[in-house]
MOPAC internal coordinates of N, CA, C and O (Angstrom, degrees):
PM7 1SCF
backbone

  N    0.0000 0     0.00 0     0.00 0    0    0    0
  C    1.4653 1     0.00 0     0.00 0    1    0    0
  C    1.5218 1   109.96 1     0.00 0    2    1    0
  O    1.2310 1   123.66 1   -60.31 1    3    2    1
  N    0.7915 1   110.59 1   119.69 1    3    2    1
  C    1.8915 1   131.68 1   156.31 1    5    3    2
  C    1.6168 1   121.84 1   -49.50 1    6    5    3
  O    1.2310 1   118.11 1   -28.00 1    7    6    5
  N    1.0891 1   121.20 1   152.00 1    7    6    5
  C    1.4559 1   131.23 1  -169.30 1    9    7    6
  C    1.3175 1    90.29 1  -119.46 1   10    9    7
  O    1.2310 1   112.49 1   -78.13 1   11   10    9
  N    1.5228 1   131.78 1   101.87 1   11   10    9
  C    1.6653 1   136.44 1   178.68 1   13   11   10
  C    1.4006 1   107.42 1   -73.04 1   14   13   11
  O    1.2310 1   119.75 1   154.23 1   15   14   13
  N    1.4050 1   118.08 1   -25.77 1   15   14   13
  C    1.7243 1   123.43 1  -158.15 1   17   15   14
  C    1.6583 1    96.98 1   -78.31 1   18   17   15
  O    1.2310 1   117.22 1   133.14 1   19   18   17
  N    1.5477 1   122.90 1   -46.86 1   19   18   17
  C    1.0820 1   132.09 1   169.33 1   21   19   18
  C    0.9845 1   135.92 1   -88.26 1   22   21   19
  O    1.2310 1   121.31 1  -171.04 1   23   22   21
  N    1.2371 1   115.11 1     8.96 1   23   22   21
  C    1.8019 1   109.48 1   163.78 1   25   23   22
  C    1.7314 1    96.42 1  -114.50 1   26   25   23
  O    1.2310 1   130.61 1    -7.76 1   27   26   25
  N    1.6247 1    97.14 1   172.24 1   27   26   25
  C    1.0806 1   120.06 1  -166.12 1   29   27   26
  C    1.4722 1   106.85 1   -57.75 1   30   29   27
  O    1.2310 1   118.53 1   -25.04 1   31   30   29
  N    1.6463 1   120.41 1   154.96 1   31   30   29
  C    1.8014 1   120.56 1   168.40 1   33   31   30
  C    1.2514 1    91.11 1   -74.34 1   34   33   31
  O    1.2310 1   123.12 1   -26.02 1   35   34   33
  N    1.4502 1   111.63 1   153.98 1   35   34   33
  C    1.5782 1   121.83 1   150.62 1   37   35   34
  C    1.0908 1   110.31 1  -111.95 1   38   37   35
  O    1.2310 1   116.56 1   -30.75 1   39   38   37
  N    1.4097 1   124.14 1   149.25 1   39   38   37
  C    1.2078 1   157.82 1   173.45 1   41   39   38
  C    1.2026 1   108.87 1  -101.29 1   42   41   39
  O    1.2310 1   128.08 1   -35.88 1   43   42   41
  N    1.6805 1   102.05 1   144.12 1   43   42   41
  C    1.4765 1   115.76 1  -170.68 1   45   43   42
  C    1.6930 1   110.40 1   -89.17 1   46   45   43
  O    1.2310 1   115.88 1   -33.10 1   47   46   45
  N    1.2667 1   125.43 1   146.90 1   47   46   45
  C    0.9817 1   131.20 1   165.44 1   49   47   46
  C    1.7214 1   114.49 1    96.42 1   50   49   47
  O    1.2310 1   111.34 1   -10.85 1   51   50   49
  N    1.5608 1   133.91 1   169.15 1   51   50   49
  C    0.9354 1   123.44 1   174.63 1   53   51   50
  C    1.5290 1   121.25 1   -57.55 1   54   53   51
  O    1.2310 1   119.97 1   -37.73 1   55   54   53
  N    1.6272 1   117.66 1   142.27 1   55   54   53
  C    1.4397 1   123.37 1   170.81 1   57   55   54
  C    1.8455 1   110.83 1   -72.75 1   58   57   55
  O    1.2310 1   128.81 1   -60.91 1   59   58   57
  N    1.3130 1   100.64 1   119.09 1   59   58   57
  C    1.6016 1   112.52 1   175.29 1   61   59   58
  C    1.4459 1   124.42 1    -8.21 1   62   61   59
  O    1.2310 1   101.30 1   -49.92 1   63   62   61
  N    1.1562 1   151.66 1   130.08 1   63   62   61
  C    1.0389 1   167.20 1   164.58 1   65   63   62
  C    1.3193 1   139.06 1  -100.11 1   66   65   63
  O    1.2310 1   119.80 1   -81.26 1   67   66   65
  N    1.6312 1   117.98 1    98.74 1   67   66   65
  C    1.4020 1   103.56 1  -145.84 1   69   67   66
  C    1.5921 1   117.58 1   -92.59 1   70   69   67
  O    1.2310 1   131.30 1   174.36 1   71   70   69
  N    1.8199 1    95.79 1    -5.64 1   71   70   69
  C    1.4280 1    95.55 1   167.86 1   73   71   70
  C    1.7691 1   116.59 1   -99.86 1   74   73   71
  O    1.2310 1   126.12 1  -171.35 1   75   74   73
  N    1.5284 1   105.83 1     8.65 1   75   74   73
  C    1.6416 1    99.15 1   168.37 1   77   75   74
  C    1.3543 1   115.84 1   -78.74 1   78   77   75
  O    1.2310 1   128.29 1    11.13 1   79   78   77
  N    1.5862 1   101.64 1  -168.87 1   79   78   77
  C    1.9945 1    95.81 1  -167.14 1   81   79   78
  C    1.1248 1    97.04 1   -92.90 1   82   81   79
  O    1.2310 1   108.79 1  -178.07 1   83   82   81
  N    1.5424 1   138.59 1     1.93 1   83   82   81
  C    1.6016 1   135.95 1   150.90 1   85   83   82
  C    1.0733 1   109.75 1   -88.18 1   86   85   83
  O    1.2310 1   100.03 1  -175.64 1   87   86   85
  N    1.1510 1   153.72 1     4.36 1   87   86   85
  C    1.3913 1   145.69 1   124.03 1   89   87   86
  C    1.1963 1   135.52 1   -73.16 1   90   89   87
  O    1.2310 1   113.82 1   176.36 1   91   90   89
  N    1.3218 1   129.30 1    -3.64 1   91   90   89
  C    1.2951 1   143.65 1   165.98 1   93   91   90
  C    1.7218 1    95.33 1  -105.17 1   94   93   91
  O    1.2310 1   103.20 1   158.12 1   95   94   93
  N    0.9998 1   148.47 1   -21.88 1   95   94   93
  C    1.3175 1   157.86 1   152.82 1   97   95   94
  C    1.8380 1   111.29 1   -40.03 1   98   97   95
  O    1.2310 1   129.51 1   120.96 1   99   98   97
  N    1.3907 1    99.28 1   -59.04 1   99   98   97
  C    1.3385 1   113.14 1   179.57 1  101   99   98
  C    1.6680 1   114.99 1   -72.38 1  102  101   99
  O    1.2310 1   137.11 1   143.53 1  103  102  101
  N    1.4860 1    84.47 1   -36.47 1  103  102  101
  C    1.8104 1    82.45 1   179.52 1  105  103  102
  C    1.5694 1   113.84 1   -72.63 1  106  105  103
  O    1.2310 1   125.38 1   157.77 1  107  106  105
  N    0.8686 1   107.26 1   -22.23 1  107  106  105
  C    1.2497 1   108.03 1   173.52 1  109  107  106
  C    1.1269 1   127.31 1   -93.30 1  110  109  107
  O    1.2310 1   114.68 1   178.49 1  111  110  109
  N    0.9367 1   127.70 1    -1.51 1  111  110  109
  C    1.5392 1   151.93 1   176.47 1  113  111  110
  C    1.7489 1   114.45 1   -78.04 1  114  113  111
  O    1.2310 1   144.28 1   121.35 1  115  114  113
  N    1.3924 1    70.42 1   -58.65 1  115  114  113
  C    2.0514 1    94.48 1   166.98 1  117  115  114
  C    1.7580 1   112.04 1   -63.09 1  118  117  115
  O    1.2310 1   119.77 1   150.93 1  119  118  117
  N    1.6000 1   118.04 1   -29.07 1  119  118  117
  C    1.5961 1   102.05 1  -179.54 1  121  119  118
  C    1.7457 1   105.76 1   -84.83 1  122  121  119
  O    1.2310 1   122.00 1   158.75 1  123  122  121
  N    1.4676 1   113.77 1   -21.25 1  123  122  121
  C    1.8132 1   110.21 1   167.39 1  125  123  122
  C    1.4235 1    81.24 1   118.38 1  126  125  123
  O    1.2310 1   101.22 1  -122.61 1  127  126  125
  N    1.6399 1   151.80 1    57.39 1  127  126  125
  C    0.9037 1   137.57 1   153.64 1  129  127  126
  C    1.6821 1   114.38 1   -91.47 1  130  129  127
  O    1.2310 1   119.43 1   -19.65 1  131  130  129
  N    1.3550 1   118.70 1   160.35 1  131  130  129
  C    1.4676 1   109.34 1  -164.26 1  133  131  130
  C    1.8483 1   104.93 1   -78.89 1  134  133  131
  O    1.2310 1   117.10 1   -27.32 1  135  134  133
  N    1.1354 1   123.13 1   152.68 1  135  134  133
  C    1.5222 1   128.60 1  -178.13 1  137  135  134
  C    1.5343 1   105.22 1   -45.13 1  138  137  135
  O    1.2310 1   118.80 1   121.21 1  139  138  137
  N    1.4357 1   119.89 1   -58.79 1  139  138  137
  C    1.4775 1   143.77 1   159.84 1  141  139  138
  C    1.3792 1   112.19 1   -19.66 1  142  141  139
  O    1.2310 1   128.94 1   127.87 1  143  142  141
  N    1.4389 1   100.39 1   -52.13 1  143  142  141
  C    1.8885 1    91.50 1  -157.88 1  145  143  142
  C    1.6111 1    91.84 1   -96.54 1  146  145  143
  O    1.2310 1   115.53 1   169.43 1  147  146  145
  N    1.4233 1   126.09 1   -10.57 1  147  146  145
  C    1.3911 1   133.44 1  -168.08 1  149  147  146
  C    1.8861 1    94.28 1   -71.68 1  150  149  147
  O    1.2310 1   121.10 1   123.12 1  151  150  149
  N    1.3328 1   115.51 1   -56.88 1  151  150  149
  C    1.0829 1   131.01 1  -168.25 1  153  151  150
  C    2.0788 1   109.56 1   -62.52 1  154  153  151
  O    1.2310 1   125.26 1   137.58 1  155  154  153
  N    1.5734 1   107.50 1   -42.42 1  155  154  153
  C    1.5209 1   121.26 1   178.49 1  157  155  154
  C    1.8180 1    80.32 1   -66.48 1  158  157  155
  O    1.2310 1   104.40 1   117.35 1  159  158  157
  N    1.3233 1   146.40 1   -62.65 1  159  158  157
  C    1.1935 1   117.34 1  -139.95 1  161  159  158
  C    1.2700 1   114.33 1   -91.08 1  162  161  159
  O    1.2310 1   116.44 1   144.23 1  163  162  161
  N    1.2363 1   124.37 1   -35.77 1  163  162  161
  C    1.5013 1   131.54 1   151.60 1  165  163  162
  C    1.5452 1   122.06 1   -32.44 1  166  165  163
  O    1.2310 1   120.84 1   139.33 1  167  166  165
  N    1.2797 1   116.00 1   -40.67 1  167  166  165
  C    1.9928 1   125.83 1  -171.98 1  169  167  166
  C    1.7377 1    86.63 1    85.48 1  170  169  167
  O    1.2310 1   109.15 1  -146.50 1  171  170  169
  N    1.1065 1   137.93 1    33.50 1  171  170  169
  C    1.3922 1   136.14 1   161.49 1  173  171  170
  C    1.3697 1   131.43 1   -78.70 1  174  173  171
  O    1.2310 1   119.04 1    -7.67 1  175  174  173
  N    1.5674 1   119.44 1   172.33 1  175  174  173
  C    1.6401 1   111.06 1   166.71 1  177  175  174
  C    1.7055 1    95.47 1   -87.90 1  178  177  175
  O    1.2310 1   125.80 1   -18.52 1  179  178  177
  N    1.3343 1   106.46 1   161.48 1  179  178  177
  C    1.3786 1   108.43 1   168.51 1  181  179  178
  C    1.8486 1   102.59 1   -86.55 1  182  181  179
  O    1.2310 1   123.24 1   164.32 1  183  182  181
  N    0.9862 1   111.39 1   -15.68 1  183  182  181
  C    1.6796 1   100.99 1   179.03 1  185  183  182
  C    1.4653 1   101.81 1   -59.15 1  186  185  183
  O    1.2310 1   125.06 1   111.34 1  187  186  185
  N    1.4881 1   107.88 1   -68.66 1  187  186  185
  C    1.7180 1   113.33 1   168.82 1  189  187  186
  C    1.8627 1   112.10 1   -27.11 1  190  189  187
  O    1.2310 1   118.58 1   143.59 1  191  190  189
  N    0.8650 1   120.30 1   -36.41 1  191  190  189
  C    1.5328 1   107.76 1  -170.58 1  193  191  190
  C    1.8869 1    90.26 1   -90.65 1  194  193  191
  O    1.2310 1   116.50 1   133.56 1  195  194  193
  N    1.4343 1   124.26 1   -46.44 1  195  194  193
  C    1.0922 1   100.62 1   179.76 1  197  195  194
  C    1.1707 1   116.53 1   -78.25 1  198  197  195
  O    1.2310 1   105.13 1  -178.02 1  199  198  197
  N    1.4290 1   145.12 1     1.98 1  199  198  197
  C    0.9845 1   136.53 1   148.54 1  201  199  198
  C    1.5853 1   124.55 1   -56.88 1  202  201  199
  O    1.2310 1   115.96 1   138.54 1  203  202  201
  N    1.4753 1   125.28 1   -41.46 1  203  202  201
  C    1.3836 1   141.98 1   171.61 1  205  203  202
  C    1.6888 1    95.70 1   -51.60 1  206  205  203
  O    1.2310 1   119.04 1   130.10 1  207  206  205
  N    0.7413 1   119.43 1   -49.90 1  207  206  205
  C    1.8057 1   127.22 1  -159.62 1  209  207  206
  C    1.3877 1   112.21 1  -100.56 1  210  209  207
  O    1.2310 1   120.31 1  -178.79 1  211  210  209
  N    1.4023 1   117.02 1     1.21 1  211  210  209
  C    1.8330 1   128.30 1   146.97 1  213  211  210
  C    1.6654 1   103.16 1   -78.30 1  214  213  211
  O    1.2310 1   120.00 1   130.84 1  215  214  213
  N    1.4210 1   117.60 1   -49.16 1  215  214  213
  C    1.3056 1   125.60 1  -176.44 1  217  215  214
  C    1.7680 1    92.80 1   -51.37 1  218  217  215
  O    1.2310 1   126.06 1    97.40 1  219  218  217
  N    1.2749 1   105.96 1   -82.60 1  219  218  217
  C    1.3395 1   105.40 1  -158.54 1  221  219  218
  C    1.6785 1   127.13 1   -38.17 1  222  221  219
  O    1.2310 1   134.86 1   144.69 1  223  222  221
  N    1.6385 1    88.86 1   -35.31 1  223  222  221
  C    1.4862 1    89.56 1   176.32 1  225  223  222
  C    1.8459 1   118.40 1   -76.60 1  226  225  223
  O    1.2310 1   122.96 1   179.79 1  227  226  225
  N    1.2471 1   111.93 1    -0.21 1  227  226  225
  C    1.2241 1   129.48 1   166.17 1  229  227  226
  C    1.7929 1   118.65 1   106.96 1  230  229  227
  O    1.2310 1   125.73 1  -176.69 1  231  230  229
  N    1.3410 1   106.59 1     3.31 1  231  230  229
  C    1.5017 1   114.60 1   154.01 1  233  231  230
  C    1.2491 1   139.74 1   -47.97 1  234  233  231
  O    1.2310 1   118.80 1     7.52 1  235  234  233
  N    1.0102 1   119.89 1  -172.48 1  235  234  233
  C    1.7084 1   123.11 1  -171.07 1  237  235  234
  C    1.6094 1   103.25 1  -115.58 1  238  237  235
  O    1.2310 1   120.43 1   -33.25 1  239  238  237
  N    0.9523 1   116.79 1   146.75 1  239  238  237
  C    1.4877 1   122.98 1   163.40 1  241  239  238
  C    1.5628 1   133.23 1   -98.44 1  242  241  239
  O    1.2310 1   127.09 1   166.45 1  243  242  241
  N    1.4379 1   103.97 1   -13.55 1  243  242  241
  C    1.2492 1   127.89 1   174.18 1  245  243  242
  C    1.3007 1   113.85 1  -108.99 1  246  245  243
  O    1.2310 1   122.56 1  -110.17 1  247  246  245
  N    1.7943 1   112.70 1    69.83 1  247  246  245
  C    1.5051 1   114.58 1   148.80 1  249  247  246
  C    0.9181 1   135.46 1   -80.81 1  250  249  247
  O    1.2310 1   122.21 1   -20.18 1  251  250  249
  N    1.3927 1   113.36 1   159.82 1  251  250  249
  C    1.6562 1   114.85 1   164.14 1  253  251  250
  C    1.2709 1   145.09 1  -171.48 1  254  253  251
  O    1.2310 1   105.16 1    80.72 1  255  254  253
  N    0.9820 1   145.07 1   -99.28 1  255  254  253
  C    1.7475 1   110.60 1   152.97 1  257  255  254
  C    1.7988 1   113.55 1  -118.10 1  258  257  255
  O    1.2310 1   134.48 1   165.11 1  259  258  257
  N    1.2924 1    89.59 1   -14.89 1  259  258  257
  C    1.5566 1    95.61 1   179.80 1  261  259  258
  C    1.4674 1   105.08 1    26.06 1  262  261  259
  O    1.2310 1   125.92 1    -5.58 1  263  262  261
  N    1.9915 1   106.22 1   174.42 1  263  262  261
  C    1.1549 1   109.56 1  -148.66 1  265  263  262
  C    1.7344 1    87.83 1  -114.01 1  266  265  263
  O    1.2310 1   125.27 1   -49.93 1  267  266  265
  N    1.3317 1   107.49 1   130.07 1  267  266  265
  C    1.5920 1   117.38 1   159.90 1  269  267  266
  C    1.6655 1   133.17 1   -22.53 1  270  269  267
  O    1.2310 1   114.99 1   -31.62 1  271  270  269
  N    1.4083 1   127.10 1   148.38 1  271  270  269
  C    0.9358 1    93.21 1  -170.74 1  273  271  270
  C    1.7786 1   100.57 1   -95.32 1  274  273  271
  O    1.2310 1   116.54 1     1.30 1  275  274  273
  N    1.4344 1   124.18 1  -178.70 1  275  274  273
  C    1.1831 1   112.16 1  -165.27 1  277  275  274
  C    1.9806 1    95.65 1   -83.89 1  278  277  275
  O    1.2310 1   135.66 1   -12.52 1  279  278  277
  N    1.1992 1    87.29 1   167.48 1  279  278  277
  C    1.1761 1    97.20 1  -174.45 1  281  279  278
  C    1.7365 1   135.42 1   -85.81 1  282  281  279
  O    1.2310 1   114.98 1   -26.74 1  283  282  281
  N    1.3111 1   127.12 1   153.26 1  283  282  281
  C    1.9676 1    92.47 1  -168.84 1  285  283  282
  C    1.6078 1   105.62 1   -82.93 1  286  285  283
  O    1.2310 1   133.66 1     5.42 1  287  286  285
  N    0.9633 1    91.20 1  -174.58 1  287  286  285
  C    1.7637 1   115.07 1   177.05 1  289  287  286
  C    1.4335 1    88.86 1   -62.87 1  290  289  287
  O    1.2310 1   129.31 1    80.45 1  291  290  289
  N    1.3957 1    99.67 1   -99.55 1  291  290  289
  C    1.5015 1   124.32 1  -172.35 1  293  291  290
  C    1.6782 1   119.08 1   -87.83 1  294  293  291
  O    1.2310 1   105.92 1   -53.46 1  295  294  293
  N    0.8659 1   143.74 1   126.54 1  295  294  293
  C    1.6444 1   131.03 1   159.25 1  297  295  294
  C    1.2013 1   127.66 1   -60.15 1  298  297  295
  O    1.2310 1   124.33 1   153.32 1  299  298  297
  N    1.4020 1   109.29 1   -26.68 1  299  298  297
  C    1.4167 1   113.23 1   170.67 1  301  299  298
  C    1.2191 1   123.07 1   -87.67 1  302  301  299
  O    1.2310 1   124.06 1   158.12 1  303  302  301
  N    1.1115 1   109.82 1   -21.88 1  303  302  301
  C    1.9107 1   120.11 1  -175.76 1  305  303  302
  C    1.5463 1    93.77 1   179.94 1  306  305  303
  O    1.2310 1   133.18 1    22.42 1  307  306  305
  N    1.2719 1    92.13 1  -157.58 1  307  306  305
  C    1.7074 1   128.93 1  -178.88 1  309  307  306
  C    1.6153 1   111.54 1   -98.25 1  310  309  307
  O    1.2310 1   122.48 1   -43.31 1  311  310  309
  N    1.3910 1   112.86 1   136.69 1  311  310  309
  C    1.2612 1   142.04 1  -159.94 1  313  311  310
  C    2.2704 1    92.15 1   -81.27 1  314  313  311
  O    1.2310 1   121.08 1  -101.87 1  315  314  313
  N    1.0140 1   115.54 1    78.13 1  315  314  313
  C    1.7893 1   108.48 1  -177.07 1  317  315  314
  C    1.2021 1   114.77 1   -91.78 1  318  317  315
  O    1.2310 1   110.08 1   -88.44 1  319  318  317
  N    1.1249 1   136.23 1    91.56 1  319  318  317
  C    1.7333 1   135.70 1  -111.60 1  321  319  318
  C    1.3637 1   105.59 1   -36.10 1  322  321  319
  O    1.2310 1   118.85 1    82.85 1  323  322  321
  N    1.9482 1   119.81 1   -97.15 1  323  322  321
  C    1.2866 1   105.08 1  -151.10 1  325  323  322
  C    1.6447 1   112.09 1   -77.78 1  326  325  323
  O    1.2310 1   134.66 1   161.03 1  327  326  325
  N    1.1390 1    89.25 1   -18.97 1  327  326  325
  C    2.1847 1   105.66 1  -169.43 1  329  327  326
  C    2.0402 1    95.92 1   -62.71 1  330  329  327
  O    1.2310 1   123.09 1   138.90 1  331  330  329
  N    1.2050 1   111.69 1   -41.10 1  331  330  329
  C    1.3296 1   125.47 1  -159.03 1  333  331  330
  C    1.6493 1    92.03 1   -83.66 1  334  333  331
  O    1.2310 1   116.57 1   145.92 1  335  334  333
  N    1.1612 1   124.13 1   -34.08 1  335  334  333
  C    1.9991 1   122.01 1  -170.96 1  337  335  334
  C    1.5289 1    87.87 1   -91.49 1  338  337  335
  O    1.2310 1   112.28 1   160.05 1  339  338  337
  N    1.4538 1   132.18 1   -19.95 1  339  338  337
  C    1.8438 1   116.22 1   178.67 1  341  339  338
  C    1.4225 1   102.96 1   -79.50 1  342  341  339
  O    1.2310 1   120.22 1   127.69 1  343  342  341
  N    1.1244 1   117.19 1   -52.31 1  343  342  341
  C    1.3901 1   128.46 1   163.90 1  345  343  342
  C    1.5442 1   127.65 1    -8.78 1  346  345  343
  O    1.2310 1   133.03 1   103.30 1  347  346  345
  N    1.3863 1    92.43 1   -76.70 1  347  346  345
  C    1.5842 1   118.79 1   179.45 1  349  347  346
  C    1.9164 1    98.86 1   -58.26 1  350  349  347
  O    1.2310 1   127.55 1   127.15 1  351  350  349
  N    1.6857 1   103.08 1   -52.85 1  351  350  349
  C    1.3884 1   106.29 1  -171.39 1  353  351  350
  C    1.6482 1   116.66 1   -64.25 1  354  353  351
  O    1.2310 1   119.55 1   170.79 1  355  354  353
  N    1.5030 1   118.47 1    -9.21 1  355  354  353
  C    1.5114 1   118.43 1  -174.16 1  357  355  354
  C    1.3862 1    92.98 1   -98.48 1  358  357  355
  O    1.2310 1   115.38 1   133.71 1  359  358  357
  N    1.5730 1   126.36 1   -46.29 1  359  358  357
  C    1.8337 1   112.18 1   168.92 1  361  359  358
  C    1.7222 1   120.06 1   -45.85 1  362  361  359
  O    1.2310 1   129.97 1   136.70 1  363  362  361
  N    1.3375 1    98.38 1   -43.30 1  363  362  361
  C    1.8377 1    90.98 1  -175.76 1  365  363  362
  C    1.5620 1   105.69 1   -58.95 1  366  365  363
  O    1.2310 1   128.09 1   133.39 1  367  366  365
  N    1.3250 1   102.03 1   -46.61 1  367  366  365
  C    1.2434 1   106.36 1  -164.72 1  369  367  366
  C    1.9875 1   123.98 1   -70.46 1  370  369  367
  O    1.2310 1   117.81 1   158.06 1  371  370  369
  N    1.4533 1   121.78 1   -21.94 1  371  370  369
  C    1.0787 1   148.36 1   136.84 1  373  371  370
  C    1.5857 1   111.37 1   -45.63 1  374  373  371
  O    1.2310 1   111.99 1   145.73 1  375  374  373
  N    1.4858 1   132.72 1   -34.27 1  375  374  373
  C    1.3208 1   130.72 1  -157.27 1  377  375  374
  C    1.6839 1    81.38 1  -110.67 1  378  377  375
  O    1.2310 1   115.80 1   112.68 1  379  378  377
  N    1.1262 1   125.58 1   -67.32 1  379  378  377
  C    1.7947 1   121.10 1  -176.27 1  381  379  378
  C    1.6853 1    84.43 1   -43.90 1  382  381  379
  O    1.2310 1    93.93 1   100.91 1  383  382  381
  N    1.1639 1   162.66 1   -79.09 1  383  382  381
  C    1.0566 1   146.12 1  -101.69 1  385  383  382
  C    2.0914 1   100.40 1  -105.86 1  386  385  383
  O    1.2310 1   127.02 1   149.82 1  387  386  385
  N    1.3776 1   104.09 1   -30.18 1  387  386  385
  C    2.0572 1    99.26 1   147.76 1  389  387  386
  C    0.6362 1   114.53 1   -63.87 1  390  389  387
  O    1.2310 1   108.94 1   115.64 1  391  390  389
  N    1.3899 1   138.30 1   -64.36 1  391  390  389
  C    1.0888 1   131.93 1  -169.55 1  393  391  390
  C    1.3585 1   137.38 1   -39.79 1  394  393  391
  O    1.2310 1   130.40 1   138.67 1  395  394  393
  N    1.9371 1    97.55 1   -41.33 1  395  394  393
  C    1.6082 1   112.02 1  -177.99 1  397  395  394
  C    1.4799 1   113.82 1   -73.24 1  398  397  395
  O    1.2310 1   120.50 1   148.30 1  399  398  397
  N    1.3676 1   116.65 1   -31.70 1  399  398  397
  C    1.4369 1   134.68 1   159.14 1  401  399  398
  C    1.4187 1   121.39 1   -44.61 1  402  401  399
  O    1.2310 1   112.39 1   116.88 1  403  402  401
  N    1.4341 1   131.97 1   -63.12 1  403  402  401
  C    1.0386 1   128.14 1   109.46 1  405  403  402
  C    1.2765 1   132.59 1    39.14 1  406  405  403
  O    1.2310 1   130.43 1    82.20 1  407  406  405
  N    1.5685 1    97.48 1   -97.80 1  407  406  405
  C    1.3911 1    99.55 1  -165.94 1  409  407  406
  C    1.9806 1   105.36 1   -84.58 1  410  409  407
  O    1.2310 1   124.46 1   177.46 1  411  410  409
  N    1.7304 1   109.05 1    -2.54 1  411  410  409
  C    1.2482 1   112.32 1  -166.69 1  413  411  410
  C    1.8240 1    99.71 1   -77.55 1  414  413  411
  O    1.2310 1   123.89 1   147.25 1  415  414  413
  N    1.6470 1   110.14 1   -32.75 1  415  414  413
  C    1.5339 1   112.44 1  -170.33 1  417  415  414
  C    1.6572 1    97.90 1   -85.28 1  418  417  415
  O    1.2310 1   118.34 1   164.57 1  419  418  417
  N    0.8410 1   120.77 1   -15.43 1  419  418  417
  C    1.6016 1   128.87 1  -157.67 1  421  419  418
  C    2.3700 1    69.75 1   -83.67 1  422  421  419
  O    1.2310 1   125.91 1   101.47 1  423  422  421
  N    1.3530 1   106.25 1   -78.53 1  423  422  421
  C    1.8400 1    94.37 1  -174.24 1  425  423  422
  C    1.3999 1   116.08 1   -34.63 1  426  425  423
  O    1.2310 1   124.55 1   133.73 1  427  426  425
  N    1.3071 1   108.88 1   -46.27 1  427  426  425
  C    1.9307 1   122.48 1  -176.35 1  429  427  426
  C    1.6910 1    95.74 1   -53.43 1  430  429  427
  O    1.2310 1   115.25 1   135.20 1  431  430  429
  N    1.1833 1   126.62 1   -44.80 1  431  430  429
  C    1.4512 1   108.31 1  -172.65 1  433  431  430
  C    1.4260 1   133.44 1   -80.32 1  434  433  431
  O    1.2310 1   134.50 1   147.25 1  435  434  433
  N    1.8935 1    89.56 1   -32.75 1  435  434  433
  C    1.4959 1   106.70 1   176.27 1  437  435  434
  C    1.8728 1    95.28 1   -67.72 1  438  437  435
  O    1.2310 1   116.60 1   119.14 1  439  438  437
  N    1.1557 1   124.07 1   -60.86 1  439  438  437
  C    1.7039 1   122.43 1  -179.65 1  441  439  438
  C    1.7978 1   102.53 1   -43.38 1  442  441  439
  O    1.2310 1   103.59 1   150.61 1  443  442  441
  N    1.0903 1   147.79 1   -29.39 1  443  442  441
  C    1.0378 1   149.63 1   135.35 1  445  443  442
  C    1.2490 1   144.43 1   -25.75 1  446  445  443
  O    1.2310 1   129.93 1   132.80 1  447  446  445
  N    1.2818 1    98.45 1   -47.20 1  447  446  445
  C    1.8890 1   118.08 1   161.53 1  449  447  446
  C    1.1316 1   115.51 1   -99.72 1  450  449  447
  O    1.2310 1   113.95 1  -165.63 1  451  450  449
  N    0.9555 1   129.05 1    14.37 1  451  450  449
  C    1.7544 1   124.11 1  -177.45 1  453  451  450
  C    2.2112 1    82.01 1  -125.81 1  454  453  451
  O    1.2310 1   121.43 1   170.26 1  455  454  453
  N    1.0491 1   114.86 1    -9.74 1  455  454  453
  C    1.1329 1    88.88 1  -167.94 1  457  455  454
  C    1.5298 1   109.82 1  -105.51 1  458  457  455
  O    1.2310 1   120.10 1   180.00 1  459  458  457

């Protein structure tokens, strides 16, 4: 049996390579050359170099659209049957009613400048 607390973490995947084309990717990345010209001098894709340089900055490389998260009930709270739907219905109705104000001085000014 092994002592996990005292030995080193491992990390997944191969350890960096400074003579592969992601290590010459990075090195070059590191002197400020553009993604573009990194990719023309290598014979590379430029996705590959911007992919190297999502990594580095500590991103993922494996996106994708994955699924949303679900959505809440309420934003303001919890739905507590009828007390919780008056609730919700006196904020909208308080928020339509700035808004319309709002949008009533927002006409008063434009009728103002056109006039």
């Amino acid at each position: 049996m092994s002592n996990t607390a005292t030995s080193t973490p491992k990390t997944r995947g191969r350890k960096p390579d400074a003579n592969s084309t992601s290590g010459k990717i990075r090195n070059l990345l590191g002197s400020g050359m553009a993604p573009g010209d990194i990719a023309k001098k290598l014979g590379c894709s430029a996705s590959l170099v911007y992919n190297v340089k999502a990594r580095l900055a500590g991103g993922t490389a494996k996106r994708g659209p994955g699924r949303p998260p679900k959505a809440k009930a309420a934003a303001g709270g919890s739905l507590d049957g009828i007390s919780g739907i008056l609730e919700m219905v006196k904020r909208n109705e308080a928020e339509r009613a700035r808004l319309l104000g709002a949008l009533t001085k927002m006409a008063a000014l434009v009728r103002e400048a056109l006039a």
